[in-house]
N, C-alpha and C positions, 0 to 999 in steps of 0.2 A: 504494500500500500504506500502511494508517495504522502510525505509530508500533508500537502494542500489537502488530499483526502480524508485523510488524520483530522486537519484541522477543521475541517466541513465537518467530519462528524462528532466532533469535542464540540462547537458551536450550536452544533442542531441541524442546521440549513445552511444551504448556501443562499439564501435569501437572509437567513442571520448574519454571515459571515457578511454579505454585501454589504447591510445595513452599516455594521461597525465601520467596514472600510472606505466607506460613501464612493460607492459602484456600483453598477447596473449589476444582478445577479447572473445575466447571460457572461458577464468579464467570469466571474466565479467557474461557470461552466466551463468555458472557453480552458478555463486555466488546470480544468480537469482533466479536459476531454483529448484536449487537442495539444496545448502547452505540456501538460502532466508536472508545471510548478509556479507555482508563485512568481509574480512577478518581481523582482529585487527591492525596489521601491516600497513595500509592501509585505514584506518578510518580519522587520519591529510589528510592525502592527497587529499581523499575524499571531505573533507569537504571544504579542501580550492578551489578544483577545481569546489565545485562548487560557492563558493564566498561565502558561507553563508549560502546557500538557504538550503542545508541539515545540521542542525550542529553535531558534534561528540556525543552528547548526544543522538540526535537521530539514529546516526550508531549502539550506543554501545544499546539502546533499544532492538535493533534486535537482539542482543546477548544474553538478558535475555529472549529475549520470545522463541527465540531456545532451550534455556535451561529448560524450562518448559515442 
């Protein structure tokens, strides 16, 4: 499971997760479906919304294995 998925479901929704991060919930999608990470920008954010539970180390994981 990447990170961003993690964190969608620590949040509840990716309609939750938007709201915190003030973006349209299709960006959320997007960053499931097709991205499979977070976008950099939005990786703090991420991680505090969800308390902990996903940390930025683990956002930015997503980033190296995209890169691969």
């Amino acid at each position: 499971m990447s990170a961003i998925a993690k964190a969608v479901e620590v949040v509840g929704s990716q309609t939750g997760l938007a709201k915190i991060l003030g973006v349209n919930q299709s960006h959320v999608w997007n960053w499931l479906h097709i991205h499979h990470r977070c976008p950099a920008k939005y990786i703090r954010l991420t991680a505090l919304a969800t308390k902990g539970e996903v940390s930025e180390t683990e956002l930015l994981i997503d980033h190296e294995i995209a890169r691969q």
